[in-house]
ZATOR-179589 format. One record per atom (N, C-alpha, C): x, y, z. Coordinates in steps of 0.02 Angstrom, whole numbers, padded with zeros to 5 digits, always signed. Each point is the difference from the previous one (the first is absolute). Layout:
N
XYZ
...
// end
This chain:
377
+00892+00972+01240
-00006-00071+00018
-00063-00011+00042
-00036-00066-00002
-00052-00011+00045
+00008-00083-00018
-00019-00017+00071
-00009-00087+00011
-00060-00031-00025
+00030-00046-00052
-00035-00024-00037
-00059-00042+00055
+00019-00030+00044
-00047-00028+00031
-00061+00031+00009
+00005+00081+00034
-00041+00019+00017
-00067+00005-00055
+00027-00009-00070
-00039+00014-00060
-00033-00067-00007
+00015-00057+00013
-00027-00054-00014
-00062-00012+00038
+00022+00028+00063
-00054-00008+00070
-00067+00018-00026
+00026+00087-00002
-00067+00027-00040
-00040-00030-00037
+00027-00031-00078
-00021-00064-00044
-00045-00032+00055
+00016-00054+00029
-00029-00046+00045
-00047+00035+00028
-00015+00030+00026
-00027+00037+00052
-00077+00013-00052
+00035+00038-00056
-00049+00027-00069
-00042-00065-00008
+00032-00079-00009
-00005-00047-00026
-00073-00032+00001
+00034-00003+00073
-00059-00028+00051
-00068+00034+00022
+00005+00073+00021
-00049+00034-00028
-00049-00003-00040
+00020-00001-00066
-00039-00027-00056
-00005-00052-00028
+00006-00059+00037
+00023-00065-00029
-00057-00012-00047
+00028-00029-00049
-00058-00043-00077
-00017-00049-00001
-00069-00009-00012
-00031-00064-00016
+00015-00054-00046
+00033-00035+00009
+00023-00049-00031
-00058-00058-00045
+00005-00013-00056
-00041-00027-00046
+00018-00030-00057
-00042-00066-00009
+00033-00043-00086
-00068+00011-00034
+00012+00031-00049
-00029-00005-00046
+00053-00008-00078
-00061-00051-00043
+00025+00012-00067
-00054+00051-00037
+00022+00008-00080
-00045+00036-00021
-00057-00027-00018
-00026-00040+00023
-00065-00025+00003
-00024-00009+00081
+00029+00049+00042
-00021-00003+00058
-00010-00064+00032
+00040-00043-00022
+00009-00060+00043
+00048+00008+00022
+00012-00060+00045
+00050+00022+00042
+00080-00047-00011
+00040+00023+00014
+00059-00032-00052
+00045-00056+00079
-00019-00058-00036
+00024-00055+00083
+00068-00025-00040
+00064-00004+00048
+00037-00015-00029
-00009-00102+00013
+00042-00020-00086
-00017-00063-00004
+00038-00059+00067
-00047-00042+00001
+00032-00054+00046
+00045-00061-00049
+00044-00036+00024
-00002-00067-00014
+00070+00025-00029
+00015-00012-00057
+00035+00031-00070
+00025+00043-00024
+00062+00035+00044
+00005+00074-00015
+00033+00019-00083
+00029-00067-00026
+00036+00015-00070
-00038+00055-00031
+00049+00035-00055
-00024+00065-00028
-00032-00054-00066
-00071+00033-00014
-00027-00036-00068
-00017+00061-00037
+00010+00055-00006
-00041+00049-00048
+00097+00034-00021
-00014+00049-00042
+00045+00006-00056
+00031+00057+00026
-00026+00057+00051
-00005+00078+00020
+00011-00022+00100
+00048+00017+00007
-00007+00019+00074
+00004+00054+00043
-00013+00020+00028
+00020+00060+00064
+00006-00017+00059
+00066+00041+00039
+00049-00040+00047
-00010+00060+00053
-00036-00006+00063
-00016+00056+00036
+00039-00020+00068
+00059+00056+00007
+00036-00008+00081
-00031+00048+00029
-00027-00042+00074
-00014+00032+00047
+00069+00022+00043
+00018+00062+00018
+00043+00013+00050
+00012-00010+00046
-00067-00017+00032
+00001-00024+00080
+00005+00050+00055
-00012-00002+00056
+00016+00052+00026
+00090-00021+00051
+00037+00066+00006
+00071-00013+00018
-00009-00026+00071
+00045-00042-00023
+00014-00038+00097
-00074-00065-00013
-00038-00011-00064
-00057-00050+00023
+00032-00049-00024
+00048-00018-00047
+00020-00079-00018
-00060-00023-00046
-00051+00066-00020
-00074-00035-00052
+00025+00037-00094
+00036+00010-00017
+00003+00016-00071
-00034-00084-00022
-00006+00018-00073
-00051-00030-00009
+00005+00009-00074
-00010-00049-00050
+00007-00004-00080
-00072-00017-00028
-00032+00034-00041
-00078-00016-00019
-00012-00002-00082
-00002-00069-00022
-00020+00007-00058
-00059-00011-00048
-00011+00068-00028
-00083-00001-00021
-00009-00023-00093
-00049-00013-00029
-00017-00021-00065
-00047+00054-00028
+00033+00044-00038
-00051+00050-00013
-00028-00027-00054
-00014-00048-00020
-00043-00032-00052
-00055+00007+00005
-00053-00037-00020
-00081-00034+00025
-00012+00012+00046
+00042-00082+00032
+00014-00038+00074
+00027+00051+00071
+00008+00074-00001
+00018+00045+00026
+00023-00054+00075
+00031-00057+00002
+00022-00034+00066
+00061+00010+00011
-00022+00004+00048
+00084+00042+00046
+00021-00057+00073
+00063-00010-00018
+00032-00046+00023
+00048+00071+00086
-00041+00000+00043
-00002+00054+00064
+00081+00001+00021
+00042-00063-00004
+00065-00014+00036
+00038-00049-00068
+00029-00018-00043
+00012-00040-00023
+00082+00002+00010
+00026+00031+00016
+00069+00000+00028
-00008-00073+00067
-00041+00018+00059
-00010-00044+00036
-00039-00061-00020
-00041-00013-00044
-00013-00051-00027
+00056-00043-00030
+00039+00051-00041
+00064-00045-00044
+00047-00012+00042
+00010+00018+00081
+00066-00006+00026
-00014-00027+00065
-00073+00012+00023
-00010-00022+00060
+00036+00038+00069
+00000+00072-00036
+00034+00031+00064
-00018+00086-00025
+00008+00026+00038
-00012+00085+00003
+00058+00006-00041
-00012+00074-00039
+00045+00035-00046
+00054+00025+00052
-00040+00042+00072
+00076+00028+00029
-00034+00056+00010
+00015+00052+00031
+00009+00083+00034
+00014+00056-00049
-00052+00022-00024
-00002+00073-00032
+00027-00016-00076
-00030-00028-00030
+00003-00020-00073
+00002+00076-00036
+00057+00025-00053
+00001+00080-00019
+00000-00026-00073
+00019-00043-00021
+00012+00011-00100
-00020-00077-00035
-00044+00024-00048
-00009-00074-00025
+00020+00026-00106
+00001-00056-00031
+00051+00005-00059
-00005-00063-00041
-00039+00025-00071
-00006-00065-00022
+00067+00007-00051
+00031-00055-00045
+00040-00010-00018
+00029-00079-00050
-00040+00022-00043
-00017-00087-00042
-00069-00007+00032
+00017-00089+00022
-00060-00031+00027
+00020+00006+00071
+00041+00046+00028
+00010-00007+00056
-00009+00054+00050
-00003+00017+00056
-00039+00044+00058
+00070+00016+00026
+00024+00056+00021
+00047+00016+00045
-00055+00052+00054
+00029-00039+00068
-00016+00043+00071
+00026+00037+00036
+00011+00037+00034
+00038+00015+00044
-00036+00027+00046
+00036-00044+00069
-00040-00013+00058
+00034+00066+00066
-00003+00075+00007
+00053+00027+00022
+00009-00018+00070
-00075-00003+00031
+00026-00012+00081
+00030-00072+00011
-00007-00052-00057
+00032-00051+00041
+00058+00004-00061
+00023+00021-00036
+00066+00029-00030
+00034-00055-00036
-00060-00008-00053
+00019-00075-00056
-00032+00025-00075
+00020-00015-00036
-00031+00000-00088
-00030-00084+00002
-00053-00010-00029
-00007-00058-00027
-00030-00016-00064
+00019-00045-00043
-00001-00019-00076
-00077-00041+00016
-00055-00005-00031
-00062-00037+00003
-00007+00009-00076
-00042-00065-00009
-00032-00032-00041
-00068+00024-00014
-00034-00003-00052
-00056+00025-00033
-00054-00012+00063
-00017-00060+00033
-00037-00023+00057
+00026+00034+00074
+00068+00037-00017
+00021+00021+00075
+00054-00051+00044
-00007-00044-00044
+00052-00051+00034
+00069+00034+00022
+00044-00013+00060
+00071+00045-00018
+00049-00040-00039
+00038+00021-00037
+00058-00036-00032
+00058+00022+00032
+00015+00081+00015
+00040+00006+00032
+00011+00033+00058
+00066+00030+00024
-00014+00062+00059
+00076+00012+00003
+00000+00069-00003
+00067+00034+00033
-00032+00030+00065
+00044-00002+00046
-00013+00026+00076
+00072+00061-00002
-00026+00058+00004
+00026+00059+00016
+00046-00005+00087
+00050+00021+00013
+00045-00005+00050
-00033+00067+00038
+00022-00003+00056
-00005+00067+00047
+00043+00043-00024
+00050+00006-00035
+00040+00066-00041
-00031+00009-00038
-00027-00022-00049
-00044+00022-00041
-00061+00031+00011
-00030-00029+00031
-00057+00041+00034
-00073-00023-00022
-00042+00039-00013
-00068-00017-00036
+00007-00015-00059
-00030-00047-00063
-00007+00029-00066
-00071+00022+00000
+00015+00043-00048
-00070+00059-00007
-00042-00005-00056
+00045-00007-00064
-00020+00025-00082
+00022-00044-00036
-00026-00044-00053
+00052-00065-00045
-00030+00048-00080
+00048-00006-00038
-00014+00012-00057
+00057-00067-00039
-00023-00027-00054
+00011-00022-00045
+00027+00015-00040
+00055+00003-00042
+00056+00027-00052
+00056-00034-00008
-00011+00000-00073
+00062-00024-00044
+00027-00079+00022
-00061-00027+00012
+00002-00080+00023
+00008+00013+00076
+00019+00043+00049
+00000-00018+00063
-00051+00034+00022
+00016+00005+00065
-00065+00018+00070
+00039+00055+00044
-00006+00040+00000
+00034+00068+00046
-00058+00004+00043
+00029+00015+00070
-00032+00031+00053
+00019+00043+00046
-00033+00063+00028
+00027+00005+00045
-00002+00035+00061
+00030-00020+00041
+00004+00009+00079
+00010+00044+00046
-00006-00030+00057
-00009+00065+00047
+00099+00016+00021
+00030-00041-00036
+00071+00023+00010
+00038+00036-00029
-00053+00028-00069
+00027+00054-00030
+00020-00011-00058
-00007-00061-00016
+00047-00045-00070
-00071-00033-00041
+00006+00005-00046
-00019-00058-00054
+00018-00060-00002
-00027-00052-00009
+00043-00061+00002
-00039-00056-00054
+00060-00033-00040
-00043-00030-00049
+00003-00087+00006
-00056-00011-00018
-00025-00085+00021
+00009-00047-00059
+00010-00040-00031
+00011-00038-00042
-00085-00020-00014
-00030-00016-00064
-00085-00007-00006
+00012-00060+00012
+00030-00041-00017
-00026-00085+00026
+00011-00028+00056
+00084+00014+00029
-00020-00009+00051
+00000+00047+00072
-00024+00062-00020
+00002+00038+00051
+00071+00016+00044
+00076-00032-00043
+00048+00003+00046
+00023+00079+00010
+00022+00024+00039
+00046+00083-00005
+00046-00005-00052
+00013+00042-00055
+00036+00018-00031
+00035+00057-00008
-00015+00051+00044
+00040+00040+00001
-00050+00076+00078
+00043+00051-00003
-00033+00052+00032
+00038+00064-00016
-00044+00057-00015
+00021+00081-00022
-00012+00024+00061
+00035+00023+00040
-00027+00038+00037
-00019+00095-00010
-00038-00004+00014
-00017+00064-00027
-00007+00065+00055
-00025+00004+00050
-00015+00056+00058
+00047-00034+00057
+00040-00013+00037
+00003-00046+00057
-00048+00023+00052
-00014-00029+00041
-00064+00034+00061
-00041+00003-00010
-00032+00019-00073
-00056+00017-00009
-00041-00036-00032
-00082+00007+00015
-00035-00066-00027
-00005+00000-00064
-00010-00041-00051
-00031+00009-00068
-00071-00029-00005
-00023+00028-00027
-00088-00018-00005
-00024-00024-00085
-00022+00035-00030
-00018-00035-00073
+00052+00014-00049
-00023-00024-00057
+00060+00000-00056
-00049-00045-00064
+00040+00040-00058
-00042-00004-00080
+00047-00021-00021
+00011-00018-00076
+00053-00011-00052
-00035+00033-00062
+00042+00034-00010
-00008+00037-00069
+00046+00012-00051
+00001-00041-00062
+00061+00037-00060
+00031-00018+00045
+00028-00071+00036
+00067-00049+00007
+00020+00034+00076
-00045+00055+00027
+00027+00025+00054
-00066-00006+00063
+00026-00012+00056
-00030-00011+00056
+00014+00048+00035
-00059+00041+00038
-00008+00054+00034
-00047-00006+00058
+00045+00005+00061
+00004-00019+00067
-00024+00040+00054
-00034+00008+00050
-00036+00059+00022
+00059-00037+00051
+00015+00082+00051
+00049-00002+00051
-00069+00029+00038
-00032-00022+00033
-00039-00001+00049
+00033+00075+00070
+00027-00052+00039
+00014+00035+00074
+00039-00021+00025
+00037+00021+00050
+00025-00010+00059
-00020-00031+00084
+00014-00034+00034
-00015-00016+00055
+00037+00009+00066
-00001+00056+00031
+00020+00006+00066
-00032-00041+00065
+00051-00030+00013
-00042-00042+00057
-00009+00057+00081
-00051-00013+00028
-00010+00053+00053
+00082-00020+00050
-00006+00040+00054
+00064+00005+00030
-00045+00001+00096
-00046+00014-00007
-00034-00014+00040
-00074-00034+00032
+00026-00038+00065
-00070-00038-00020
-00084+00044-00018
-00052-00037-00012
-00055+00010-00031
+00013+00071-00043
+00048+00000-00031
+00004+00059-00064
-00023-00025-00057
-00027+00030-00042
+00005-00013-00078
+00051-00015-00033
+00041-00062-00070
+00036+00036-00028
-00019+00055-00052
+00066+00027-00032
-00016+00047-00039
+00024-00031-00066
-00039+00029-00041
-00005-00006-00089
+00027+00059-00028
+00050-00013-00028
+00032+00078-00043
-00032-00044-00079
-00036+00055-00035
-00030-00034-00061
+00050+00038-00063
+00045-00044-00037
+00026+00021-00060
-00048+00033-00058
+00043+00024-00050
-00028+00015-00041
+00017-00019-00088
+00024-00070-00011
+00034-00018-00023
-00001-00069-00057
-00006-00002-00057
-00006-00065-00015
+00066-00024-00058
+00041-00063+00024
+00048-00006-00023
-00028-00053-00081
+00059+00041-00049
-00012-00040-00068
+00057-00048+00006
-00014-00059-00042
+00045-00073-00011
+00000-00025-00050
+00061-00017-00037
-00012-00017-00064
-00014-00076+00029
-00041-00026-00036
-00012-00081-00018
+00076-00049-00018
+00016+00033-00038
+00061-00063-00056
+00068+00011+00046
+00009+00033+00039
+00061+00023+00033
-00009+00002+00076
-00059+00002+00031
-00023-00001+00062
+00029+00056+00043
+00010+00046-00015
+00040+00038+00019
-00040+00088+00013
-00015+00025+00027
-00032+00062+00040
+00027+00066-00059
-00041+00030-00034
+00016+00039-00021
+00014+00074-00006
-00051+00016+00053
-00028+00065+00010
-00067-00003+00068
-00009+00069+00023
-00037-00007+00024
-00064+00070+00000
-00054+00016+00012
-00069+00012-00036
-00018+00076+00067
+00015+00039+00009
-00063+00038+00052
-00047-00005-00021
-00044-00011+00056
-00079-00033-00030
-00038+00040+00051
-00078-00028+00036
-00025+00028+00055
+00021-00036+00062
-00010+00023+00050
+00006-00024+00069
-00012-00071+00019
+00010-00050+00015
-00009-00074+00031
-00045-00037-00068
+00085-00012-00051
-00041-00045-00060
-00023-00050+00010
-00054-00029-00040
-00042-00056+00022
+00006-00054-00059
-00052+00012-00031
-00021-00056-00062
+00013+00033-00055
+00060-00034-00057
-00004+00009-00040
-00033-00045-00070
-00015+00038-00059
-00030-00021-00037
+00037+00014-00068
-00016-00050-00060
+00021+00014-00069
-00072-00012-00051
-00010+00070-00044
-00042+00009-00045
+00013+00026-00050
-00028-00037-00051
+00029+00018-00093
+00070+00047+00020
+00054-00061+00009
+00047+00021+00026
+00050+00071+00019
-00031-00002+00042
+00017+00059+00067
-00031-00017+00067
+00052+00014+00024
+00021-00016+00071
-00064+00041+00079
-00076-00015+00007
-00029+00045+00044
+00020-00026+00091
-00012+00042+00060
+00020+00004+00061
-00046+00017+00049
-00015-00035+00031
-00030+00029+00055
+00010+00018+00069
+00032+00039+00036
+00023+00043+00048
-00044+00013+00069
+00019-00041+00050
-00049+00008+00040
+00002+00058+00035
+00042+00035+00018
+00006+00079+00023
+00043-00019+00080
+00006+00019+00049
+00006+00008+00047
-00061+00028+00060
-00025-00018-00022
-00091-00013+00034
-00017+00054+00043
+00061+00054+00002
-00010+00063+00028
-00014+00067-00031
+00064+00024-00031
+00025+00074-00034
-00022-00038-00079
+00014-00043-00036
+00011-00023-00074
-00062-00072+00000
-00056+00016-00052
-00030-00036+00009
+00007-00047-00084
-00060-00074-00023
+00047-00036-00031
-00012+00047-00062
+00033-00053-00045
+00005+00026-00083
+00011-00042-00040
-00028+00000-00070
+00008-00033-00047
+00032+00036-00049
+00065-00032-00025
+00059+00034-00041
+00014-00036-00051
+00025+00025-00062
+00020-00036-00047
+00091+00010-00011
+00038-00022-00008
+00066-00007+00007
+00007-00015-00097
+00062+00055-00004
-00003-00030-00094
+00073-00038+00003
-00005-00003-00069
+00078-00053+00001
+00044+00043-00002
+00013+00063+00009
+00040+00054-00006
+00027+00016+00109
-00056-00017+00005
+00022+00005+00082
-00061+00065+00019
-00035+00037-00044
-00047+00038+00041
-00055-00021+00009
-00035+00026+00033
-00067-00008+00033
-00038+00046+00015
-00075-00039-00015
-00064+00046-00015
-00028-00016+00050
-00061+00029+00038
-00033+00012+00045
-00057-00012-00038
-00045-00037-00004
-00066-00020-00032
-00070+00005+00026
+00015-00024+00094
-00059+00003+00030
-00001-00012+00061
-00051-00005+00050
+00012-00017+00083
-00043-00070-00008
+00048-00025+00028
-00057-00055+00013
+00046-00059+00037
-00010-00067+00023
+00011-00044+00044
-00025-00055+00001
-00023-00023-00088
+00028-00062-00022
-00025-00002-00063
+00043-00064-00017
-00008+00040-00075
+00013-00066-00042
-00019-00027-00061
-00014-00060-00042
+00045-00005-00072
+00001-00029-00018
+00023+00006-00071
-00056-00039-00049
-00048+00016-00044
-00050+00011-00046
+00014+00000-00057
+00024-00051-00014
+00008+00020-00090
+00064+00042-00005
-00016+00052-00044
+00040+00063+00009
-00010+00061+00060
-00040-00018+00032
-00054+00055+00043
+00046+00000+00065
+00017+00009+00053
-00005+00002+00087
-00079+00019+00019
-00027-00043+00043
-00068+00028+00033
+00037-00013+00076
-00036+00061+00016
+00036+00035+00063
-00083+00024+00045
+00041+00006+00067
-00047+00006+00037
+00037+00024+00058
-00033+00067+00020
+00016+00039+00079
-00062+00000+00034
+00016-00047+00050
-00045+00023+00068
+00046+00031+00066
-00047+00066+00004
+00002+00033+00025
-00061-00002+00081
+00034+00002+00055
-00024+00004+00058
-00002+00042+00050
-00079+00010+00027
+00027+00073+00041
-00006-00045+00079
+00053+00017+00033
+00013-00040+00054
-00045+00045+00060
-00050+00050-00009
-00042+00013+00063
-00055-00060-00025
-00014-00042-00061
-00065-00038+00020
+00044-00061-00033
+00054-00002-00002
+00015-00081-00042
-00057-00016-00054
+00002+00060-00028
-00035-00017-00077
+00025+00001-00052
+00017-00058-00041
+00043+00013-00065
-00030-00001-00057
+00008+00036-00040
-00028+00012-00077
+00065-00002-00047
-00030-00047-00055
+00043-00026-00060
-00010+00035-00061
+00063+00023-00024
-00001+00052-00066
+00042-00045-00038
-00058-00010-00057
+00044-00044-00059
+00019+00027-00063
+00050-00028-00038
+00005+00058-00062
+00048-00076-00029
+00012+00022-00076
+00029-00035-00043
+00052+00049-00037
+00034-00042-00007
+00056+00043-00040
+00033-00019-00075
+00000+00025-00053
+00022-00040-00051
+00057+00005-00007
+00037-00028-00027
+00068+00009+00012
+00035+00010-00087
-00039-00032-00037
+00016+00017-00066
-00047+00073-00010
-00037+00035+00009
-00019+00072-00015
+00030+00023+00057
+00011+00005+00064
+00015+00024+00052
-00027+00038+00019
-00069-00030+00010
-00065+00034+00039
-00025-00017+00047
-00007+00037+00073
-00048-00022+00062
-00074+00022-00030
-00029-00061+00022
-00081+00009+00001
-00006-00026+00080
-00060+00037+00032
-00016+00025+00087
-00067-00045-00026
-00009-00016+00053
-00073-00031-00009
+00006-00103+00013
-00056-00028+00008
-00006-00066+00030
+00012-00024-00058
+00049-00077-00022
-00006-00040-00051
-00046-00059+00034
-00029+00011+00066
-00031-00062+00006
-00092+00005+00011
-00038-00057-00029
-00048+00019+00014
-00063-00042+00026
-00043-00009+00049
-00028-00053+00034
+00004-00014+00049
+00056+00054+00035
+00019-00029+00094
+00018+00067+00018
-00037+00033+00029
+00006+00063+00029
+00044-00024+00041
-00013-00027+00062
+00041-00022+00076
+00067+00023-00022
+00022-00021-00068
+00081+00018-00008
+00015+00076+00004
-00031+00027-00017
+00007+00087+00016
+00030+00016+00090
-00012-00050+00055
+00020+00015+00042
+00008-00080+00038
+00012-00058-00039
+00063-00056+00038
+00067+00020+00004
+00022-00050+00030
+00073+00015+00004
+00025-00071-00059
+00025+00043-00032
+00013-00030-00076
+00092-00030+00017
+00009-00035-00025
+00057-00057+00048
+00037-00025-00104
-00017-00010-00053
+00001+00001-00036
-00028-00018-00087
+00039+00006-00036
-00034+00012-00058
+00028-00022-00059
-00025-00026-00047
+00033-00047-00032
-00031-00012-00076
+00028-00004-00068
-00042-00011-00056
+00022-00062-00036
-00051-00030-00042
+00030-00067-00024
+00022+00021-00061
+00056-00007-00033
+00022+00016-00069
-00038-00035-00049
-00038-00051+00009
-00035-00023-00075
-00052+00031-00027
-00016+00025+00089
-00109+00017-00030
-00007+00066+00045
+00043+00041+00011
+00016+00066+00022
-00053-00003+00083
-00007-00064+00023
-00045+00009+00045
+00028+00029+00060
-00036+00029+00062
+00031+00031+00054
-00014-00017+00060
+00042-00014+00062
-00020-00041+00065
+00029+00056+00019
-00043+00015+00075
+00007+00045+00057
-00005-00042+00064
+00070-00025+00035
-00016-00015+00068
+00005+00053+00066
-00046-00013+00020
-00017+00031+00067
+00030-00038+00082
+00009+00034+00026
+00012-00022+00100
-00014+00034+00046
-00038-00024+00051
-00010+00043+00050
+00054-00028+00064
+00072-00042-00053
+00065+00006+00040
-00008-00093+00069
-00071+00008+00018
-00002-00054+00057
-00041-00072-00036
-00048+00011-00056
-00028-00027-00012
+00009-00045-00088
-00011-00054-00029
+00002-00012-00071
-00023+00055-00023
+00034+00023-00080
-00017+00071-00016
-00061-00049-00073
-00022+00062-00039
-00049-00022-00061
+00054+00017-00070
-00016-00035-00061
+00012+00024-00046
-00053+00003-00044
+00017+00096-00021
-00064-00001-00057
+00051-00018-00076
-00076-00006-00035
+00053-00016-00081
-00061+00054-00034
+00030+00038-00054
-00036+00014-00036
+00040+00010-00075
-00046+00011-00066
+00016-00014-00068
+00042+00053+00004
+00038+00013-00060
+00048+00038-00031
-00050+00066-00012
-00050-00008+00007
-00035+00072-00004
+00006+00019+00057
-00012-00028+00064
-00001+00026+00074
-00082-00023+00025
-00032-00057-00020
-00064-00014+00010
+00013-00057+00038
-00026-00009+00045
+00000-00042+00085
-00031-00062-00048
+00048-00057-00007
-00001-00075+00000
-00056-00053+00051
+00057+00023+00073
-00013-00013+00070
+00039-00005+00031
-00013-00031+00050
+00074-00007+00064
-00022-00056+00035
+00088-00018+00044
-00013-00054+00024
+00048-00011+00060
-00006-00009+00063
+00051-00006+00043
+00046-00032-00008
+00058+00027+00009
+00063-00036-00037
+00053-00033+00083
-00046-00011+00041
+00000-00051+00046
+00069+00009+00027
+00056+00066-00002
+00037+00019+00046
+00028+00064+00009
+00004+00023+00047
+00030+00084+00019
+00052+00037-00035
-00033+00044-00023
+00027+00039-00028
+00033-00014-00062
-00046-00011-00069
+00031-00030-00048
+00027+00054-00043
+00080-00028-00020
+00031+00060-00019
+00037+00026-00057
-00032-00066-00043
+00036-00026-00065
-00027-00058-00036
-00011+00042-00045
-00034-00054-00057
+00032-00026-00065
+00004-00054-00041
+00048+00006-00059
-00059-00059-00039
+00041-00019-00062
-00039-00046-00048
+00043-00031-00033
-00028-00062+00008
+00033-00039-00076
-00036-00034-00047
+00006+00006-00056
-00026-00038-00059
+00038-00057-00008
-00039-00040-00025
+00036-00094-00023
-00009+00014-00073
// end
C-alpha cells in the first residue's frame, strides 16, 4: 500500500517545474480566436473538449472547437449556453445522438447538453452515492459509476435514476466499457480514512474488474486484472485496461481481458487511446533526482496483435517530454489530438493527421483538458 496523495504531489511538484508554453496556432500558423457574438453550431463536424479543472477550483470548463477550415473554437461554451460555470473537477464527457452527457465528479451531477452546450438536464448524485466517475451508454440507457461502489443507471432523456447494481461496497469504481451486451467495471480502491490528526489516509488498491450483463443488470462475474484499475477501453470487439499500479511495488499496465475471462499483458504504459482498430499508448517515465520526464510511444494493433515501439507523432518534439494529460482520435478522418498541462495553467491541444503529421495547436483555454469526443450532423 502507499498514499495516493503522496503520488499526486510529486505530479505537481514535476508539473510546475516544467511548466509549457501555451499557444494557438492553426495550420496555417495563424492564430485560432475563439468566435464572438453567435455561439450557434454552423459547420457539420464538431469537437467537444472538457477541461477538468483543477480539484477544489469550481473552473471545469466545456470547449468547443470546428476542425473544419474555420478551425474556431468556441474556449467555454457550456458557460456561454448557461451563463454559469460547469462545477468542480469535470471526469467524463459522452456523446450520444445529438446529445452530450457530463459528469461533473467534484460537484456530483450528470448533465444532458445540447449540441451548443446548452443544459437540458441534471441528475445530482446524493452523499451515499458518492462521486460519479465513468458514464457509458448502453442498450438505450446511461450507466455510471461511483465512488459507492455501485453502478447506477440514468434514464437518456430525462436523466431520472432508474435503478443501482451495486457492485464492491466501499470501494471506489473508476472507468468502465460495454462490450458484446456486457459492461466491465474497474473496482479501483479502497479508502481508509486516517485515525490521526495530520496522517495520511490509506488506499488499499484492488485488483479487480466486475462483468455486467446489460439486458438483466445484474453482476456477473468478476476479472483479476492488474493493481488499481483505471480506464477501460473496447476495440474490434475486445475488452482493453489500463492499470495504474500502486505507484510503489506494481507499476501501470496495459491488458487485454478476453470474453472468456483471461487476460493478456500487452505493454507498460499510462495512457492509452482507441484508434481505429489500433490503442496508441504512451509511457512517460520520470526520474525523480531531476524531474525529467521522457515519453515512450508505441501503437498496438489489435486485429494482428502487434506492439510497434517508436513515436506515431511527428512535428512537436516538446511532446517527448510534456506532461501529456490526454489523447484522443476523430473516427471520420483518423485525426489525433494530444492535450497537455502543466496542472496550474490553460493546457494546449496539438492535432495532427491520421499519419501523425502536426496540423497545429491551439490553447484550449482551460486546465487540464481531459476528454475529447465528436459529433457529426
Amino acid at each position: 500500500m502507499k498514499m495516493k496523495s503522496l503520488f499526486w504531489s510529486a505530479c505537481c511538484t514535476l508539473a510546475i517545474c516544467s511548466g509549457l508554453t501555451a499557444c494557438s496556432d492553426d495550420e496555417n500558423d495563424e492564430p485560432v480566436v475563439p468566435p464572438t457574438g453567435d455561439t450557434d453550431v454552423v459547420t457539420h463536424t464538431q469537437a467537444y473538449i472538457l477541461n477538468e479543472g483543477a480539484m477544489g477550483g469550481n473552473n471545469a470548463s466545456l470547449g468547443r472547437y470546428c476542425p473544419d477550415s474555420t478551425h474556431s473554437y468556441v474556449a467555454d461554451c457550456y458557460l456561454a449556453a448557461n451563463g454559469r460555470q460547469l462545477g468542480d473537477l469535470a471526469q467524463d464527457l459522452k456523446v450520444y445522438g445529438d446529445r452530450l452527457y457530463v459528469v461533473v465528479s467534484g460537484s456530483k451531477y450528470i448533465a444532458k447538453l445540447d449540441k451548443n452546450g446548452k443544459q437540458l438536464a441534471q441528475y445530482n448524485f446524493t452523499a451515499e452515492q458518492g462521486e460519479p466517475r465513468t458514464l457509458v451508454p448502453a442498450g438505450g440507457d446511461l450507466y455510471v459509476t461511483a465512488y459507492d461502489g455501485a453502478v447506477h443507471r440514468l434514464d437518456t432523456a430525462s436523466l431520472q435514476h432508474t435503478g443501482s447494481l451495486m457492485i464492491a461496497e466501499g470501494m471506489r469504481l473508476e472507468g468502465m466499457t460495454e462490450c458484446n451486451g456486457k459492461l466491465y467495471a474497474a473496482i479501483g480502491y479502497k479508502v481508509e480514512p486516517a485515525t490521526e490528526p495530520g496522517a495520511w489516509d490509506t488506499y488499499i488498491y484492488q485488483n479487480r474488474v466486475a462483468v455486467i450483463d446489460v439486458a438483466t443488470f445484474k453482476k456477473e462475474k468478476e476479472i483479476t486484472v492488474g493493481s488499481n484499475p483505471s480506464v477501460l477501453a473496447t476495440v474490434d470487439g475486445e475488452v482493453y485496461l489500463y492499470s495504474i499500479g500502486d505507484y510503489y511495488l506494481e507499476g501501470s499496465l496495459i491488458q487485454r481481458i478476453q470474453p472468456d475471462g483471461s487476460v493478456d499483458s500487452i505493454a507498460v504504459a499510462n495512457k492509452m487511446v482507441v484508434a481505429g482498430t489500433e490503442l496508441l499508448l504512451v509511457n512517460a517515465v520520470t526520474d525523480w533526482t531531476t524531474y525529467a520526464t521522457t515519453n515512450h510511444f508505441a501503437r498496438y494493433d489489435a486485429v494482428s496483435e502487434t506492439l510497434s515501439n517508436g513515436s506515431f507523432l511527428h512535428g512537436a518534439d516538446e511532446l517527448e517530454s510534456a506532461t501529456i494529460y490526454m489523447m484522443a482520435s476523430d473516427p471520420t478522418n483518423g485525426d489525433i489530438y494530444v492535450g497537455t498541462t502543466d496542472y496550474v495553467s490553460t493546457g494546449d491541444i496539438y492535432r495532427f493527421n491520421a499519419e501523425g503529421n502536426l496540423i497545429g495547436k491551439f490553447d484550449c483555454g482551460g486546465i487540464n483538458p481531459s476528454k475529447m469526443v465528436f459529433m457529426n450532423e
